[in-house]
VOPAGU-2260 file (C-alpha; in pm, 1 decimal, decimal comma):
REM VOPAGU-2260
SITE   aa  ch    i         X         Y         Z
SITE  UNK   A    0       0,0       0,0       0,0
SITE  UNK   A    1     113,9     360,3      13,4
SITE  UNK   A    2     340,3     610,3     256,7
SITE  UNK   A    3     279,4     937,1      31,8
SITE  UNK   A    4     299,3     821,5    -305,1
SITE  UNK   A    5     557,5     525,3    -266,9
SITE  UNK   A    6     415,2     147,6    -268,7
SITE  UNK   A    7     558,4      -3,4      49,8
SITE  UNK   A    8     539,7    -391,0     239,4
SITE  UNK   A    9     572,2    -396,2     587,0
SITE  UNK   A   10     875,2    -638,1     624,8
SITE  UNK   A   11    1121,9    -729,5     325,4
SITE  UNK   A   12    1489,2    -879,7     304,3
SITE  UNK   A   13    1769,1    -626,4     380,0
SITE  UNK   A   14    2012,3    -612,9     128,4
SITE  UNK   A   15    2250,0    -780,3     249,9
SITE  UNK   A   16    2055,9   -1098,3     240,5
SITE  UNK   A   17    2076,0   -1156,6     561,5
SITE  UNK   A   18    1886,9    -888,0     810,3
SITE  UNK   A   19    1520,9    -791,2     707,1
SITE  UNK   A   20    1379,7    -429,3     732,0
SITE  UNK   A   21    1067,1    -382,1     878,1
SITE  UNK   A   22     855,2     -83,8     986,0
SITE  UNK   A   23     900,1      -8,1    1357,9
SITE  UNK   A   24     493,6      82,5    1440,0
SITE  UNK   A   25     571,9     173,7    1795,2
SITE  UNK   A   26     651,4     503,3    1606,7
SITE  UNK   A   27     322,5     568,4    1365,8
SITE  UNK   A   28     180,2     806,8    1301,0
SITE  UNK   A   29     394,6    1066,3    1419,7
SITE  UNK   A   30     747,1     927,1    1251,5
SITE  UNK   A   31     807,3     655,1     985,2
SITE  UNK   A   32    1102,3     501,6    1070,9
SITE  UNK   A   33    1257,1     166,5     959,0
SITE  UNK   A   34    1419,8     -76,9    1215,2
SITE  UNK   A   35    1718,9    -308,9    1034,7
SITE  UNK   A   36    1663,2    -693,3    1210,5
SITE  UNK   A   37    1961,4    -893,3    1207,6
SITE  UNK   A   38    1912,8   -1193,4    1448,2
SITE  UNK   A   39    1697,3   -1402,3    1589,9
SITE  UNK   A   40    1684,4   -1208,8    1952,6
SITE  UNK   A   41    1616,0    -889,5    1739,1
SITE  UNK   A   42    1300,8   -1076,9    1583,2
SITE  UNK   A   43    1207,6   -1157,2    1949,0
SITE  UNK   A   44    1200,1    -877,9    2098,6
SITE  UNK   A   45    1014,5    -687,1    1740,4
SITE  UNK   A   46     765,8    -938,7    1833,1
SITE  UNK   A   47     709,7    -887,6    2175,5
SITE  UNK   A   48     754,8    -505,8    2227,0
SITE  UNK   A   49     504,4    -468,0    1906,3
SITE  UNK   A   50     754,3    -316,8    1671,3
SITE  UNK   A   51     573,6    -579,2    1435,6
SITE  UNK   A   52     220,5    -669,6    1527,4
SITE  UNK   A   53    -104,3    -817,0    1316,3
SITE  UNK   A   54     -97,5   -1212,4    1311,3
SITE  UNK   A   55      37,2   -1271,9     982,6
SITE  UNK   A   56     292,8    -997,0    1004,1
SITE  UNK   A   57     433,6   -1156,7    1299,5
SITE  UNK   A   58     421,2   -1520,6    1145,5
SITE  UNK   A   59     623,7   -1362,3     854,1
SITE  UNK   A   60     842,0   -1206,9    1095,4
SITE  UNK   A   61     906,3   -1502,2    1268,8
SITE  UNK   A   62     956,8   -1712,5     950,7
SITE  UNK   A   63    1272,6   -1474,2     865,5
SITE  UNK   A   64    1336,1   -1526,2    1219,9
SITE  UNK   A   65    1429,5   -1892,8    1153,0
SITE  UNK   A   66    1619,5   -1842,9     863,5
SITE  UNK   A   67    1817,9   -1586,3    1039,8
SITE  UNK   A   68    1945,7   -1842,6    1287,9
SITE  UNK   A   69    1955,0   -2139,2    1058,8
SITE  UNK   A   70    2238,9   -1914,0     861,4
SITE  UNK   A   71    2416,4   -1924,9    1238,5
SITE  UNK   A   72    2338,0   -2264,6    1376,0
SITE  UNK   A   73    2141,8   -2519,4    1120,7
SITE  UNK   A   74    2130,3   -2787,5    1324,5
SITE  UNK   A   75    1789,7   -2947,0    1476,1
SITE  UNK   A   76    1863,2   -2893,6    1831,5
SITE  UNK   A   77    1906,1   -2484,0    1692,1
SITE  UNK   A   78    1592,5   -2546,6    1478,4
SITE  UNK   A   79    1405,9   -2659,6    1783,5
SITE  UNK   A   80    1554,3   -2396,2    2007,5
SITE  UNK   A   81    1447,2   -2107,4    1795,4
SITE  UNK   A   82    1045,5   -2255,4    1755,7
SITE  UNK   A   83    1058,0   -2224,0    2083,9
SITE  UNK   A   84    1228,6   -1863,8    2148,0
SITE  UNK   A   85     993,3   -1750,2    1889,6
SITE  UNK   A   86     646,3   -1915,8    2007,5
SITE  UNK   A   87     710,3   -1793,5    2330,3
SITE  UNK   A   88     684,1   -1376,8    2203,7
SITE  UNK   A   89     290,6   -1419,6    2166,4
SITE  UNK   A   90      85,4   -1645,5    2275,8
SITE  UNK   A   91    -277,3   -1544,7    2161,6
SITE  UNK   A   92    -212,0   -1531,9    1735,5
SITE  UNK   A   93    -230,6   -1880,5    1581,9
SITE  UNK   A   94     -33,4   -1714,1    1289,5
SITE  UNK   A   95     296,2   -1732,7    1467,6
SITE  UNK   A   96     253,2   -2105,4    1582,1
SITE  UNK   A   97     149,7   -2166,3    1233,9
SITE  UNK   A   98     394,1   -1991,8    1013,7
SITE  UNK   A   99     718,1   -2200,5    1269,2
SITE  UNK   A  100     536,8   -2484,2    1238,1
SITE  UNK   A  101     582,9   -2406,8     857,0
SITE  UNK   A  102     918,4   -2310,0     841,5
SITE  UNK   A  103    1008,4   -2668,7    1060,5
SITE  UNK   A  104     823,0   -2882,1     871,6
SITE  UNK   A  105    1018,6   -2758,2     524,1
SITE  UNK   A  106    1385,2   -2746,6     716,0
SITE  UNK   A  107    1368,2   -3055,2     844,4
SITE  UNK   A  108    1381,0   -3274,8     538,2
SITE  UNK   A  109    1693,1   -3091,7     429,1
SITE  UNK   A  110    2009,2   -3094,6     477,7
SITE  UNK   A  111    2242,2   -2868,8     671,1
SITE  UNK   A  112    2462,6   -2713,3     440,3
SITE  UNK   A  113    2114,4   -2648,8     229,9
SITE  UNK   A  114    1890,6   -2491,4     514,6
SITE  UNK   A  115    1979,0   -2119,7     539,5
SITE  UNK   A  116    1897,1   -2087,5     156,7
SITE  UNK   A  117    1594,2   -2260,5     180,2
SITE  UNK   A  118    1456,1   -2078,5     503,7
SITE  UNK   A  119    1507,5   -1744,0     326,4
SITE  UNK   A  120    1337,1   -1893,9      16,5
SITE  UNK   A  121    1052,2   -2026,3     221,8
SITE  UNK   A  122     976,0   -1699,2     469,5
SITE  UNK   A  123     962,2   -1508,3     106,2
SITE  UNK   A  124     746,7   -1725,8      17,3
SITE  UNK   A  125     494,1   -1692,9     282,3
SITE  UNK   A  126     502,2   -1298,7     285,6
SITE  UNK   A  127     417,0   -1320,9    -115,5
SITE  UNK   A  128     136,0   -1567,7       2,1
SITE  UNK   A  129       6,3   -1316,0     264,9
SITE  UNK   A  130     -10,1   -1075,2      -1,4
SITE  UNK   A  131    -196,5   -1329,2    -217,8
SITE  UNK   A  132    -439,0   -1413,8      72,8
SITE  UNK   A  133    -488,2   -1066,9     153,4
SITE  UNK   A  134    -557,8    -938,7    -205,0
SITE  UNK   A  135    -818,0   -1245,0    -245,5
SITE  UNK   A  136   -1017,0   -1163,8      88,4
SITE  UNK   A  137   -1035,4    -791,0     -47,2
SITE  UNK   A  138   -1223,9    -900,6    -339,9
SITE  UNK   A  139   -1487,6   -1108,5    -202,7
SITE  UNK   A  140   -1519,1    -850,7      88,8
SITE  UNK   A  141   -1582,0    -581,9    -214,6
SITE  UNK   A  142   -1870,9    -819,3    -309,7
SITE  UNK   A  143   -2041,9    -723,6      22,5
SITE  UNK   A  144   -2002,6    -393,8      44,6
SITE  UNK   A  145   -2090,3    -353,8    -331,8
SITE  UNK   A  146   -2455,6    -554,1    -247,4
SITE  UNK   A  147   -2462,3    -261,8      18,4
SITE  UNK   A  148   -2387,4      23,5    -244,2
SITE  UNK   A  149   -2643,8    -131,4    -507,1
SITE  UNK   A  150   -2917,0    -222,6    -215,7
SITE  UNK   A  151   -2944,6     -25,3      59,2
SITE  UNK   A  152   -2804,4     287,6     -25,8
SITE  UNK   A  153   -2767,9     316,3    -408,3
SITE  UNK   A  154   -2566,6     671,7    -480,9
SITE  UNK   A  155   -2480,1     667,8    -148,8
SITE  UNK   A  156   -2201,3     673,0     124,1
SITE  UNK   A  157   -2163,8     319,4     243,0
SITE  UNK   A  158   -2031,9     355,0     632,1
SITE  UNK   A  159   -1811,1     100,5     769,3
SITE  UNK   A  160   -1662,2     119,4    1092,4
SITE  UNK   A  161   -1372,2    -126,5    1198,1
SITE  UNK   A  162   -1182,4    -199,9    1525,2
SITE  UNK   A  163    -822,4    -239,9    1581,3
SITE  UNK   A  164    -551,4    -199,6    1314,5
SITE  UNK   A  165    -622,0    -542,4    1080,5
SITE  UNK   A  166    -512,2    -314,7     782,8
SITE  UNK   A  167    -165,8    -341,8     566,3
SITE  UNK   A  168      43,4    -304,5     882,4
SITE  UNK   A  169    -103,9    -614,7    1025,1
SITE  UNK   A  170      18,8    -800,5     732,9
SITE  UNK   A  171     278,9    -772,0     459,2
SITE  UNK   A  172      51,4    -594,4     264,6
SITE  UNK   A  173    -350,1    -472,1     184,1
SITE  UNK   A  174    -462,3    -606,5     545,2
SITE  UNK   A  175    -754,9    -803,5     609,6
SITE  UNK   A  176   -1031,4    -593,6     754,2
SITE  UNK   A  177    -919,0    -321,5     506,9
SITE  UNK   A  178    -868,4    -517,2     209,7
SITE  UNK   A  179   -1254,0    -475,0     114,5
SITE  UNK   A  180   -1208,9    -123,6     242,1
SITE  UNK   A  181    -933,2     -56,2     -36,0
SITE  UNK   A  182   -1108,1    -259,5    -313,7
SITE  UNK   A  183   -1413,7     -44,3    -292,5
SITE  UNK   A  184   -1260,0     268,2    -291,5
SITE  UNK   A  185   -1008,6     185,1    -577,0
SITE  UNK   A  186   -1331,9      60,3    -741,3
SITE  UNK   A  187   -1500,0     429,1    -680,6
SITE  UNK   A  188   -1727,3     277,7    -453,7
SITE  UNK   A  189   -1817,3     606,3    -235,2
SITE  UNK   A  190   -1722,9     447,3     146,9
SITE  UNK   A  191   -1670,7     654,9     454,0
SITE  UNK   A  192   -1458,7     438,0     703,3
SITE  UNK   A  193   -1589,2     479,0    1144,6
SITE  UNK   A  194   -1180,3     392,5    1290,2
SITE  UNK   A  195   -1256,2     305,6    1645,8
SITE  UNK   A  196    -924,7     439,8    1823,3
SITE  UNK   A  197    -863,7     105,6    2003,5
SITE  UNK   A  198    -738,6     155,0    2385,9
SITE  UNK   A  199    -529,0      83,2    2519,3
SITE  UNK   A  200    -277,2      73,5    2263,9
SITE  UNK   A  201    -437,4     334,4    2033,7
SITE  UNK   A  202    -381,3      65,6    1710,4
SITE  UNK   A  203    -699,7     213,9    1522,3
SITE  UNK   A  204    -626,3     611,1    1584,2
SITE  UNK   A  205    -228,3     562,9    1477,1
SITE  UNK   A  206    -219,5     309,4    1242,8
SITE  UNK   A  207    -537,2     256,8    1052,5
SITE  UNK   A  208    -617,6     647,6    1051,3
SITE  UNK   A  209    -260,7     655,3     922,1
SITE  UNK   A  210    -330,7     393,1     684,1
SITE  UNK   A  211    -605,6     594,3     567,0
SITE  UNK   A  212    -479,7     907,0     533,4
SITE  UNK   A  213    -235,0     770,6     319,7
SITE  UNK   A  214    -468,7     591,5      93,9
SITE  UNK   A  215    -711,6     912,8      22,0
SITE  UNK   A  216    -992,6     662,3     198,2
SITE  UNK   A  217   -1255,3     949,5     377,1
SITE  UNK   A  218   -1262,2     856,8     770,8
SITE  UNK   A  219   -1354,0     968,8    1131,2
SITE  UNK   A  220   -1176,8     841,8    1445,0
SITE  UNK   A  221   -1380,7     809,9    1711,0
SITE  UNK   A  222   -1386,4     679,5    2110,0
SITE  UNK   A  223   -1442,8     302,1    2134,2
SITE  UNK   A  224   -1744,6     371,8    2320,7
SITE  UNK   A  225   -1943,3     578,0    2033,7
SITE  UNK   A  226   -1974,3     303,5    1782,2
SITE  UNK   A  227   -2306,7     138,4    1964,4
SITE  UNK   A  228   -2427,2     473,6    1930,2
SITE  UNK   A  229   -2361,5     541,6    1576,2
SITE  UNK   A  230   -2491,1     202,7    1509,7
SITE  UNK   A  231   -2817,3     306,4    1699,2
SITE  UNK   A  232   -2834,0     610,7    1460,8
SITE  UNK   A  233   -2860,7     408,7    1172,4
SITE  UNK   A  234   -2480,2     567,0    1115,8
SITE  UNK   A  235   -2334,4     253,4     996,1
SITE  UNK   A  236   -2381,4      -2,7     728,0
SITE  UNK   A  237   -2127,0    -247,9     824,2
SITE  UNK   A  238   -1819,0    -384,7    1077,1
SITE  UNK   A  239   -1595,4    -524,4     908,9
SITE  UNK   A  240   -1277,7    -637,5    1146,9
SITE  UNK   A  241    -998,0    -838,0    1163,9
SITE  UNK   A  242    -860,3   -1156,1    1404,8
SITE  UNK   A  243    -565,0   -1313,2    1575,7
SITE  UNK   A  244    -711,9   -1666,9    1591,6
SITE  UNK   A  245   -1037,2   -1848,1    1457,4
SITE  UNK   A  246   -1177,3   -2169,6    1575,9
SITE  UNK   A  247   -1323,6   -2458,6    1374,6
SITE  UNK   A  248   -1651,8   -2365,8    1557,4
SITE  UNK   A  249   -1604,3   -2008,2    1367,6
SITE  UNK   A  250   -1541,9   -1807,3    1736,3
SITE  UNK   A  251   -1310,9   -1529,8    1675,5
SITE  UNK   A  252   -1049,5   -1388,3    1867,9
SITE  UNK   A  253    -941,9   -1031,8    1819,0
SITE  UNK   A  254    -861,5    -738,8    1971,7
SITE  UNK   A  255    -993,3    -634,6    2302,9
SITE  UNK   A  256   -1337,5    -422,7    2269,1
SITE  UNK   A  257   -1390,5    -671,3    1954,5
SITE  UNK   A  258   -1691,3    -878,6    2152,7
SITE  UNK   A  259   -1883,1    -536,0    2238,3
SITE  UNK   A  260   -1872,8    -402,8    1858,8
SITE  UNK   A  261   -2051,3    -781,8    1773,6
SITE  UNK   A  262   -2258,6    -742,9    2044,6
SITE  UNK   A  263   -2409,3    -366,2    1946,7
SITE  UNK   A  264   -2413,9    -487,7    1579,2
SITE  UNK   A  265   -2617,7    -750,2    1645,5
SITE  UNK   A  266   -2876,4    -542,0    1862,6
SITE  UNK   A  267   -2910,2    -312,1    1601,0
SITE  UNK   A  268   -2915,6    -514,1    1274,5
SITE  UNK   A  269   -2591,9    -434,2    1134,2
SITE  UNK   A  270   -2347,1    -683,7     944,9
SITE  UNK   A  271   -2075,1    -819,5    1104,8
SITE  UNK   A  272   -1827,1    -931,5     919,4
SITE  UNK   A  273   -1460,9   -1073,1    1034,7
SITE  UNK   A  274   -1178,9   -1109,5     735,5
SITE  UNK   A  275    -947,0   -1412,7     795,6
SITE  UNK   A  276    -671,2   -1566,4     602,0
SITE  UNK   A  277    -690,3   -1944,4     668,7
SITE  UNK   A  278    -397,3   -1930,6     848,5
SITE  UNK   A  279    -539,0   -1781,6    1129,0
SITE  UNK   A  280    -797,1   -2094,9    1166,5
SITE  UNK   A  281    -753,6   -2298,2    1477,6
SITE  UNK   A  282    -863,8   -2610,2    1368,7
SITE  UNK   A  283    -742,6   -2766,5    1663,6
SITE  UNK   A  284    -999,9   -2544,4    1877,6
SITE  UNK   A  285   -1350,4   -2549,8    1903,0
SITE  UNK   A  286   -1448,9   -2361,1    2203,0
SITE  UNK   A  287   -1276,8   -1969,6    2166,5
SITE  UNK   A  288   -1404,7   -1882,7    2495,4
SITE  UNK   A  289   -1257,8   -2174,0    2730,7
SITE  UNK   A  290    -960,6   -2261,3    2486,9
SITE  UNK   A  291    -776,3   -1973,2    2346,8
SITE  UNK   A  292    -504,8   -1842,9    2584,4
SITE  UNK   A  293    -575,6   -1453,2    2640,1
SITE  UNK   A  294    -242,8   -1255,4    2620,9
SITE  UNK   A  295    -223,8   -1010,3    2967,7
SITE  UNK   A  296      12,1    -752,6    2851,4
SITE  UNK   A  297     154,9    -478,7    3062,6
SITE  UNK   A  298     -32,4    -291,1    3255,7
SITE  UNK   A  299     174,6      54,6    3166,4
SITE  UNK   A  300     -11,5      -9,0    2844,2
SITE  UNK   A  301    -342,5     155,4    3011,4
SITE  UNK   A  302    -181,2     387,0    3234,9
SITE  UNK   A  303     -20,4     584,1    2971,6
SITE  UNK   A  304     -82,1     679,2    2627,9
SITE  UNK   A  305     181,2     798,2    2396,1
SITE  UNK   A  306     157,2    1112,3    2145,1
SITE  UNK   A  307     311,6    1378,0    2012,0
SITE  UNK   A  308     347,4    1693,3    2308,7
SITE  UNK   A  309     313,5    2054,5    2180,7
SITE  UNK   A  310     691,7    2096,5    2142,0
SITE  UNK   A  311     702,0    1847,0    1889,8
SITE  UNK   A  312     828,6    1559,5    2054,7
SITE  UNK   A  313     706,3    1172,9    2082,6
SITE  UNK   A  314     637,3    1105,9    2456,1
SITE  UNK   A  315     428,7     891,6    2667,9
SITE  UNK   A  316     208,5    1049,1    2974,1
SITE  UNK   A  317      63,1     913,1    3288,2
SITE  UNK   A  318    -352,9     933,0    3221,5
SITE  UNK   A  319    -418,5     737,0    3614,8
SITE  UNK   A  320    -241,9     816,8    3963,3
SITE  UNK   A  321      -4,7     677,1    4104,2
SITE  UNK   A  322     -81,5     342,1    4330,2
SITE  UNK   A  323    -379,8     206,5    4099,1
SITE  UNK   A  324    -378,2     -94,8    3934,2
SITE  UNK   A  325    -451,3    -190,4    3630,2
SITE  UNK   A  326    -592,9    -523,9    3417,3
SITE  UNK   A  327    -465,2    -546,8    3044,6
SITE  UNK   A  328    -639,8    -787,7    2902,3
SITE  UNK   A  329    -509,3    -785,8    2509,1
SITE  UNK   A  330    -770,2    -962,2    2305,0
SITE  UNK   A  331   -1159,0   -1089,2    2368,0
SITE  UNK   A  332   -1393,6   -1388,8    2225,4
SITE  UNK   A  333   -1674,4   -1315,3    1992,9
SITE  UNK   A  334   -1872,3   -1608,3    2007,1
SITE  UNK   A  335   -1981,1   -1749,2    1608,0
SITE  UNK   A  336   -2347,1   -1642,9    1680,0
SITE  UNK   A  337   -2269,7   -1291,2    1687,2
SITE  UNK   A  338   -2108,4   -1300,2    1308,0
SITE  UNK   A  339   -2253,9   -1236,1     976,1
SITE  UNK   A  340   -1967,6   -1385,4     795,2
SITE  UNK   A  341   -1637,6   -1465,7     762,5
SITE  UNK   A  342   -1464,9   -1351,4     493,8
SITE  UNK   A  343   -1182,9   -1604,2     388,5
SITE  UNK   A  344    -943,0   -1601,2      52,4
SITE  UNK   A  345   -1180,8   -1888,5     -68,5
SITE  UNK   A  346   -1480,6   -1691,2      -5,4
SITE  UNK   A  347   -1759,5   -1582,6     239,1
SITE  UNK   A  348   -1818,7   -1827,4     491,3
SITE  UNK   A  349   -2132,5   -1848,2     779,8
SITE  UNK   A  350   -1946,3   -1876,7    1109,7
SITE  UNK   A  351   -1999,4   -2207,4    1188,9
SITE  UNK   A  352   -1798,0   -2569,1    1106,6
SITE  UNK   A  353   -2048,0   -2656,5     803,5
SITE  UNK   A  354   -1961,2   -2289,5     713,5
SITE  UNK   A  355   -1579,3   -2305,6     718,4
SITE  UNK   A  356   -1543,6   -2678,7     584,3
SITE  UNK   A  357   -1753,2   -2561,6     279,5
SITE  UNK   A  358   -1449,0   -2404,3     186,7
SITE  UNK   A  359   -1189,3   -2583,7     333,0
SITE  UNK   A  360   -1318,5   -2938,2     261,6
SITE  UNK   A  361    -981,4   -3070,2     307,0
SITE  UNK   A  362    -978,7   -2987,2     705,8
SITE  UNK   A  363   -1280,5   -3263,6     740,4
C-alpha cells in the first residue's frame, strides 16, 4: 500500500541478504522510521515489544526469524531452540505457531549445508502468500459492500466502521479488515470508514487512521465507546474487522473491545463481518471462549498513552495516579453467533464448522 505516493510492504529482506527491514509501528503516526533486524533475539524482541504486530505480520516475521538463525546454527537442536524462542513472544495469534510450524516442517527434510537458503526462500514465500491471501479476501469482501452500495443505499455513502488496526500493517501488505475497504474505494465505490481508536494501545487512531490518510480513503476516528451509538443512529452499514485466531466452531479472537462491537451490531441489525486468512484458523480449537489463551500484557499499556506533546516531541504520559492498578487484558472472544460472515481467501463463509469446511473441505 502507500506512505505518500511510494508502494511499500511492511517487512522485506535487507540487502544484504541476511537482516530484514521492517517498519518499527511503535513510532506511527507521528514518525516513519525503519528498524534493520539482524538476528533471531532482534526478531524476538520486534515481536514482543510490538515493533511488528497483526498475526500474519508476525508469522512472517518469525519465519525470517528462523532463517536468520539457521544461517548461524542449522542444526535441529538450533531449529528446535528457535520454535521455541519464537512461540514464546505471543501467545494469543495462531499465525505465529502456524507460520514455525511451517518453516520446521520444510527445514527438516533438508540438509544442513542447504537450510539457510531454503529458510530465506521459504519466509519469502509466505510474505508473497500473505499478499496473495490478503488481495483475495479484499475481493470477495468488495462483493459485500458492493450488495450494500447497489441495495441499501444506491448513490450513497456506504459507512463502515472497523476496530483495531487489521489493515496493511497487520500483514505484509492490503490487510484483512481493510482489504474490502481498499477494493471499494479503488473501485470508486463512495465508502466513509468509522476507525474506532482502540485503547489501550491506540492501534486504530495511529495506524489505521494513518493507513487511511495515506490511501485518500474518507474517515472519522472516534472513542471506542461511540460506535453502539452510531450504530443506533442508523450511522453505519457495516463492521468489518480483523482476528488473531479463529476456531473450527467459527469463534473469533481479536482485539480487546472486539466482543462489544458484535454485540451492538447484532442489537441493532448491522453486518458483522470478520476477514481471515486461513492461516489464522484454529482447527485444533472449538471452544474460543474456554480454549484460546488470552495474552495479559503490561499494565503501563493503560496507564499511559503515547503522542506527540506541543513541542514536537514523541512522549508517553501518565492518564491514572499513582498506586492504581490496572488489568490489560489484550484480546476478547466473539462467540460465532454474533457473526454475519467470515470472509476467507476462498470466499464468504457463515461462522460455523459446516460454514468453514464448505471451503476448506480438506480440514474434514
Amino acid at each position: 500500500m502507500k506512505v505518500g505516493e511510494r508502494h511499500t510492504r511492511t517487512i522485506w529482506q535487507g540487502a544484504d541478504q541476511h537482516s530484514v527491514e521492517i517498519i518499527d509501528q511503535r513510532w506511527l503516526p507521528h514518525e516513519f522510521r525503519i528498524a534493520s533486524l539482524t538476528s533471531v533475539d532482534n526478531v524476538a524482541v520486534a515481536i514482543k515489544d510490538m515493533w511488528v504486530r497483526g498475526a500474519p505480520l508476525i508469522g512472517v516475521t518469525a519465519a525470517y526469524g528462523v532463517a536468520m538463525a539457521m544461517s548461524v546454527d542449522a542444526s535441529d537442536v538450533n531449529l528446535d531452540s528457535t520454535w521455541h524462542k519464537l512461540h514464546e513472544t505471543r501467545p494469543t495469534a495462531i499465525n505465529l505457531k502456524w507460520a514455525l510450524d511451517e518453516m520446521r516442517r520444510t527445514l527438516l527434510p533438508v540438509p544442513h549445508a542447504q537450510r539457510q537458503s531454503a529458510a530465506y526462500a521459504r519466509a519469502a514465500e509466505l510474505a508473497d502468500e500473505d499478499v496473495e491471501l490478503n488481495r483475495s479476501m479484499g475481493r470477495h469482501g468488495l462483493a459485500l459492500i458492493r450488495e450494500i452500495a447497489a441495495g441499501k443505499k444506491p448513490g450513497e455513502v456506504v459507512n463502515i466502521l472497523t476496530h483495531c488496526n487489521a489493515g496493511w500493517l497487520a500483514t505484509v501488505d492490503y490487510g484483512t479488515a481493510t482489504a474490502p475497504i481498499y477494493s471499494a474505494y479503488e473501485a470508486g465505490i463512495p465508502i466513509h470508514v468509522y476507525v474506532d481508536e482502540t485503547r489501550p494501545r491506540n492501534q486504530g487512531a495511529q495506524l489505521t487512521a494513518w493507513e487511511m490518510v495515506n490511501h485518500g480513503v474518507p474517515h472519522t476516528l472516534i472513542v471506542d465507546n461511540a460506535g453502539g451509538h452510531l450504530m443506533q443512529h442508523g450511522q453505519v452499514d457495516m463492521v468489518i474487522v480483523g482476528t488473531d485466531r479463529t476456531t473450527a466452531n467459527g469463534d473469533v479472537c481479536n482485539k480487546i473491545g472486539t466482543y462489544l462491537k458484535a454485540l451492538a451490531a447484532h442489537d441493532n441489525g448491522v453486518p458483522f463481518y470478520v476477514a481471515l486468512p486461513s492461516p489464522t484458523i484454529d482447527w485444533t480449537v472449538r471452544d474460543g471462549i474456554r480454549e484460546i489463551p488470552i495474552e495479559e500484557r503490561s499494565a503501563e499499556e493503560v496507564t499511559y498513552v503515547q503522542g506527540r506533546s506541543i513541542d514536537g516531541g514523541i512522549t508517553k504520559v501518565r492518564i491514572s495516579p499513582e498506586g492504581t492498578l490496572a488489568a490489560n487484558p489484550a484480546f476478547d472472544v466473539t462467540p460465532a453467533r454474533l457473526i454475519t460472515g467470515l470472509i476467507t481467501e476462498r470466499g464468504v463463509a457463515i461462522a460455523s464448522p459446516e460454514g468453514l469446511l464448505g471451503l476448506f473441505p480438506e480440514r474434514k
